[in-house]
N, C-alpha and C positions, 0 to 999 in steps of 0.2 A: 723172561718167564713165559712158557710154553701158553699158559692159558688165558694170557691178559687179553686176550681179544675177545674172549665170553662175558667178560664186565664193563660196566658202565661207570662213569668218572662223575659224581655229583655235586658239587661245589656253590659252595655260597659265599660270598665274600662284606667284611664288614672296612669299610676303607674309613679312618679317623686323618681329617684334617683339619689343621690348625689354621684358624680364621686369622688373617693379616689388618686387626686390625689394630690402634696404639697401647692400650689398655686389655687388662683380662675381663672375662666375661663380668664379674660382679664387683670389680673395687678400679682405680684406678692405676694399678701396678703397671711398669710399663713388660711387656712383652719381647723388649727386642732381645734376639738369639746373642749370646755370643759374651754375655756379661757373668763380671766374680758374681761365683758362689754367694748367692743369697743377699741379693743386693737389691733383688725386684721384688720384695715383700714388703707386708705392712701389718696390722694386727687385724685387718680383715684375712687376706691372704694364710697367716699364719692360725685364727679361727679362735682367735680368742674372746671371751667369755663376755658378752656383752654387746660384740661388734654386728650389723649390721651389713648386707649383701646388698648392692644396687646393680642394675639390667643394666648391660651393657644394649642400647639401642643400634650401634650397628652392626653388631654383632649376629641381631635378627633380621636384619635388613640384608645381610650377608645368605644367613638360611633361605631364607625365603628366593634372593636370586639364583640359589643353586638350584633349589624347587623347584622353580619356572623353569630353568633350564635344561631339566630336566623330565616336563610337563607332569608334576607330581601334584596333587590336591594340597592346596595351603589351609592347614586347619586354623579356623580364626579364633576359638576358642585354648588358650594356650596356662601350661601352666608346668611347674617345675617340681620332681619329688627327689628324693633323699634315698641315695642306693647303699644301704647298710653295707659294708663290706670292706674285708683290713685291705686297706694300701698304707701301706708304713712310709709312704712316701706323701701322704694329702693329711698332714696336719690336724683336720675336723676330725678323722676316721671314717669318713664316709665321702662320697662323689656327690653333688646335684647334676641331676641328670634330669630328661623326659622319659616318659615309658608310656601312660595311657593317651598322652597328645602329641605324637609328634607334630613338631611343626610341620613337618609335608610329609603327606602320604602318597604308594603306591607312586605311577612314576615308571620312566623307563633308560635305558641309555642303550644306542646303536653300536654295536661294535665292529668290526671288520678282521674276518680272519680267511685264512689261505681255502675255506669251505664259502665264502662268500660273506652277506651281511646277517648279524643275529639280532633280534631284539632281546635286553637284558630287561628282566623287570626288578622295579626295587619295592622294596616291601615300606622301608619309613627312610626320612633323614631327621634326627635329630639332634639338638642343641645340648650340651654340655660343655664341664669342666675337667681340664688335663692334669693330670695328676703332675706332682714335683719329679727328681731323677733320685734313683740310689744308684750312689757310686762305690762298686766293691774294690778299687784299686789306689783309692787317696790317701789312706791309714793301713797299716799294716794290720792294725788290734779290730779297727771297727769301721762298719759299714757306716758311708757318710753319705749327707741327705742333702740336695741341692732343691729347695723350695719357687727358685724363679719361674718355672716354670708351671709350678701349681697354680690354677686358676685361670690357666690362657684358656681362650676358645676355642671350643671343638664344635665341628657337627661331623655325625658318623652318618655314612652312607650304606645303606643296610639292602644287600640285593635278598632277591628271594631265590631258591636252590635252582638257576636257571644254567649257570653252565659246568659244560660238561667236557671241558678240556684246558690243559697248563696253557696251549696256546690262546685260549677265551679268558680268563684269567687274568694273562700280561694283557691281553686287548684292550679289556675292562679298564685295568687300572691306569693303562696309556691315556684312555681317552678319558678318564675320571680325570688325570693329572691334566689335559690340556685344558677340558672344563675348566678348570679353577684358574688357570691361570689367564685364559681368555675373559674370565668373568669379573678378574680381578681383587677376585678373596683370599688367596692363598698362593705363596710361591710356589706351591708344590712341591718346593726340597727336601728329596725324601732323607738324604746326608745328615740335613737339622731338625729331622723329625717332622717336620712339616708336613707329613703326609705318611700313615702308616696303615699297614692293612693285616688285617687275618681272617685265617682263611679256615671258613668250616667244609671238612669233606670229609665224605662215604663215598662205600662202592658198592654197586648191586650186579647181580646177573642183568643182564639185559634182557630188556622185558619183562622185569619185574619190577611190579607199582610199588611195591614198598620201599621205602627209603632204608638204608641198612644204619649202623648204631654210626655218629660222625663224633670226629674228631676236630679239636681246633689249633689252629699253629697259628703263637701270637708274635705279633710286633716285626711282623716283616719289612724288612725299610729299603728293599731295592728293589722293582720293577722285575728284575734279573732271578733273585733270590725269591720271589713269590712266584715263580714260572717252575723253579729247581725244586721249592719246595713240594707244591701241589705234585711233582712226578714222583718225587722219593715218599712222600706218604701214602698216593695211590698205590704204589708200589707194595710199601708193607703192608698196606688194610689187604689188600687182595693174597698177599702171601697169607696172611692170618687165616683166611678165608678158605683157602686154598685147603691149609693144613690143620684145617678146621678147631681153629683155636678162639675163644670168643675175643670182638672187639671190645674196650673199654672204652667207652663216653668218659675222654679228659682231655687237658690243655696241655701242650706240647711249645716247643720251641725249636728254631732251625737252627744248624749249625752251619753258618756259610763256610767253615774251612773243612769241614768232613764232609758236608753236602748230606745230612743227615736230621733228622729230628727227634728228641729225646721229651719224655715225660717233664710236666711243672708239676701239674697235681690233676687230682679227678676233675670234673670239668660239672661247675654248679649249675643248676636253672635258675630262671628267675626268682622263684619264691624264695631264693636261699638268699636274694641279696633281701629282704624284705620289704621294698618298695612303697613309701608313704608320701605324701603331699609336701612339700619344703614348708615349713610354718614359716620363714622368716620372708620367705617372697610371695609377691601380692601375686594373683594369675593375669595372664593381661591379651585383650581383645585387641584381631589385629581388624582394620575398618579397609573395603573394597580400594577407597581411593588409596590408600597408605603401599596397596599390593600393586595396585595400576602404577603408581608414581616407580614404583621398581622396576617393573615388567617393561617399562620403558625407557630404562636408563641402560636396558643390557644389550650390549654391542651386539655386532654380526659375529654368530659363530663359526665355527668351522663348516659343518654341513651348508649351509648359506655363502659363505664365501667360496667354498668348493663349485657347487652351484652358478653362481654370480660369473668364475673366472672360467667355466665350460660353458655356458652358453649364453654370458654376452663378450670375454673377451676371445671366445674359440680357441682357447687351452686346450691340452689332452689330460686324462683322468688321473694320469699321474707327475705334473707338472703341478694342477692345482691342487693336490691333497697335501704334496712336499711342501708346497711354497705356505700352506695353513696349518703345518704340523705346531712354528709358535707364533704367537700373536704378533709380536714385535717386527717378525720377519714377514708377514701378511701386510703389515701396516707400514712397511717399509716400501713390498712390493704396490701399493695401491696408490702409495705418492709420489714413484717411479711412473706408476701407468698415469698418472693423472694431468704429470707436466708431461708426458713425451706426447700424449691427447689432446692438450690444449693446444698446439701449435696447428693440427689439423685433424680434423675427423675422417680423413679417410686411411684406410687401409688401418685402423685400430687394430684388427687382430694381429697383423706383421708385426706393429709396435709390442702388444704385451708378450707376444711370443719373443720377439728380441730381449724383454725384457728380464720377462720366465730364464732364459739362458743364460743371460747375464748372473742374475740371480741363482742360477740352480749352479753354475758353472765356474767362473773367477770367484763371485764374491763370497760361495761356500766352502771353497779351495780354503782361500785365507783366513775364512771363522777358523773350519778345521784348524788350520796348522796353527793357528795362535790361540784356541781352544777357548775362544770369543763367542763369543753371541753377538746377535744384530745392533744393539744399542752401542756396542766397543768397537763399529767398524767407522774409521774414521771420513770417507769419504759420501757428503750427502746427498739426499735422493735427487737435488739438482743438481750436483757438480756431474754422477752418474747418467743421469737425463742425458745430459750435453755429452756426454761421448758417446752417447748410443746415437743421439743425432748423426753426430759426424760418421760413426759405419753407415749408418740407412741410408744417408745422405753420400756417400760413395766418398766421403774425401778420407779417408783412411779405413785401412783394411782389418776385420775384425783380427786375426794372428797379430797386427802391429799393433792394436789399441791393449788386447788382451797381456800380451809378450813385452811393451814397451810403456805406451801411455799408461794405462792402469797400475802400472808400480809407481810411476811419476804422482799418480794423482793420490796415492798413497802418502806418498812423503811430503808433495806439496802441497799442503791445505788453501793457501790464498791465490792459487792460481787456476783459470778456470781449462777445462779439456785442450779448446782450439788453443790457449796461448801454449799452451805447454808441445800441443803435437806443432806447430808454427817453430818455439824455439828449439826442438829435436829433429823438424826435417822428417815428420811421419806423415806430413800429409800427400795422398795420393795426385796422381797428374790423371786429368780426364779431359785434357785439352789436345783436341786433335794434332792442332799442328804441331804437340810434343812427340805426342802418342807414334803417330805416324812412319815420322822419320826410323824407327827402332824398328816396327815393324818389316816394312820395305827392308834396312837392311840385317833382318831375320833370314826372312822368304829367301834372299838373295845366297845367302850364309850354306841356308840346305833346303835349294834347288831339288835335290834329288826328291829330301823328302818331301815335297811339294807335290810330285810327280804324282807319289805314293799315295799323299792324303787324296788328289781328284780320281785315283782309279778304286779309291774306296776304303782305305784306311785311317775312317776316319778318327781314331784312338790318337792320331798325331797328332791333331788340334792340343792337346796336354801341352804335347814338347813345345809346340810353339809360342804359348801361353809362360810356360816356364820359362824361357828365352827372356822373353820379353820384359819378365817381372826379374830377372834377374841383369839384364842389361841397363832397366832401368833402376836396378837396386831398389827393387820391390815398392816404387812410388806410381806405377801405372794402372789405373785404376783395373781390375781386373773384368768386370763386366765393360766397361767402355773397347777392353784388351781384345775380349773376345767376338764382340759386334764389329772392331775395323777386321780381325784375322779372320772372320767368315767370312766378310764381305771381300776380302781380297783374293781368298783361295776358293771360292765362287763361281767367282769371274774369271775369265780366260783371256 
């Protein structure tokens, strides 16, 4: 489109994720993904006449570290209202939600994109209830209602209209996803629902403070698919625009296999859902130390570990963001650096840097190819330790540990690095009087090029290196290789 570079991309994003904890927010149902049809209900769940709703407690204790994590204002005054509005899927006819309390207000997330870093601001995060599933494909006659899910907990993360591209967007929500999973409230899988977002956007002339009419596109469930989306509705609001047709304020949906977004219905405000007080739930005061006792149960996050592994293990800036992308793989990395530390304090940074490599290099090779994560990699952060010793320590060469031992230590679990490179014959010779002998007769081998390397070519130093590791079947240490061959083509 000729003119898309006169408009402005305004986006605000509402990310709904599902709190991992055993129970839904008000009854005791259990939560977990993956169970028959209607099996995780009870006659609270189902809203029957009489029943009674109880607080889920950590559920708030959940909110609340997202808040801090987010450094949002935790309101202590807290209480739950009743969002009139049909979901043929939530049994009562109505949602309990928050609206004049969220639990955290305002609030910000850093995101990083190919322009540098943004500040996101959020406007609230609030606590609510997930509606059940309709399923239009189980009966041929009639839409079928899967209720397990109704009542799990949610908190929605509510940004305010701050960014202004698909690439800001995916950023957002990358780093909302690592959030939760560093923080340990939510798996983030967007696949089970565990993590959904939609997305309000308009488009203005640029340079114009008015915000233009927005649209929302709901229930986006792939990282991928909310980057595709926000470009093909930018797209059509600006065509609209273009061909001066008015926009309508409604709710849309994406179509990941056309790559397209299509009308639900108009798109209500607030006052439509009619929003009143829950009568059945009491309002409930959260107390300083209750917030304090949180605020310091929450690990180191990513910014902080990023941090930590630049400037005290002298990391490079992209070594320590990869190795903090997930938690598991941070905490892998950090009991890696901790035994290979203890043995000696000096030259720590060589060590995490060998270790960074290890890590960014073999051991992500084989997640990939077996399509594993860190918790499914069999070999642990001491067995690991101990063969990084043995390269830094010169007795096996990193091509032989990576190429040989490291598949060993794969397969063999109860065996430690040295027995295994011991019983394969990987360990290097750094004993002169082995060393030597090979060398001397190298030199002797090609004389000529000897001649060559002292009148100044010195590029042959390789071939003789190469000689050597190959005479001795690549067990000669290669640094010990190259201090006797200088010192012998040197000397005259």
């Amino acid at each position: 489109m000729s003119n898309i570079d006169q408009y402005e991309i305004v986006i605000g994003l509402e990310v709904h994720v599902r709190l991992q904890t055993a129970s839904k927010l008000f009854c005791g149902d259990s939560i977990a993904f993956g169970a028959p049809p209607n099996t995780h209900i009870s006659p609270i769940t189902l809203g029957h006449p009489g029943t009674l709703p109880k607080m889920n407690r950590l559920a708030v204790e959940y909110a609340i570290r997202m808040g801090l994590a987010c450094h949002c204002e935790i309101e202590r005054y807290n209480y739950f209202a009743r969002k009139n509005y049909f979901y043929p899927d939530l049994p009562k006819g109505y949602q309990v939600s928050q609206h004049t309390t969220p639990i955290c207000k305002e609030g910000f997330v850093i995101v990083k994109t190919s322009l540098g870093e943004k500040k996101i601001r959020l406007s609230r995060i609030h606590l609510e209830e997930d509606a059940g599933k309709s399923l239009h494909d189980a009966d041929e006659t009639y839409t079928s209602i899967d209720y397990n899910r109704a009542g799990t907990p949610l908190i929605e993360i509510v940004t305010e209209p701050d960014l202004r591209s698909a690439e800001e967007a995916f950023a957002y929500v990358s780093e909302i996803r690592k959030l939760v999973r560093y923080l340990g409230i939510s798996d983030g899988n967007m696949e089970e629902g565990s993590l959904r977002c939609d997305a309000n956007i308009s488009v203005r002339k640029k340079g114009d403070p008015k915000l233009g009419t927005r649209v929302e596109v709901k229930n986006l469930n792939s990282i991928r698919n909310i980057k595709r989306a926000v470009e093909t509705e930018a797209e059509r609001l600006i065509e609209l625009v273009e061909n001066g047709q008015p926009v309508i304020q409604q709710t849309r949906s994406f179509d990941a296999n056309t790559g397209t977004t299509f009308a639900i219905r108009d798109k209500e405000d607030a006052d439509d859902y009619r929003y009143f007080p829950e009568p059945d739930l009491t309002p409930f005061q959260l107390q300083d130390e209750f917030i304090e006792r949180i605020r310091q149960s929450i690990p180191a996050l990513p910014e902080q570990r990023i941090a930590t592994y630049i400037t005290e293990f002298g990391l490079p800036v992209y070594d320590a963001t990869v190795l903090t992308e997930e938690k598991e793989t941070a905490d892998y990395f950090e009991q890696l650096t901790a035994l290979l530390f203890s043995a000696t304090t000096e030259n720590n940074s060589a060590k995490a840097k060998a270790a960074a490599n290890w890590m960014l290099g073999p051991v992500k090779t084989w997640l990939n190819e077996q399509a594993a994560g860190i918790p499914e990699f069999p070999i642990t952060p001491e067995r690991l330790a101990s063969m990084i010793e043995l390269v830094e320590s010169g007795k096996i060469s990193f091509s032989a540990a990576s190429a040989k031992l490291f598949p060993l230590l794969l397969s063999a679990n109860e065996k430690t690095a040295l027995e295994l490179a011991e019983e394969n014959n990987l360990l290097q010779e750094s004993d002169v009087s082995a060393i030597e002998p090979i060398i001397d007769q190298i030199l002797q081998k090609f004389a000529g090029k000897v001649e060559e390397y002292r009148k100044g070519k010195k590029g042959l130093l390789a071939l003789f290196v190469g000689e050597v590791m190959k005479q001795s079947k690549g067990k000669a240490d290669p640094k010990r290789t190259n201090e006797l061959l200088l010192e012998k083509l040197n000397t005259k």
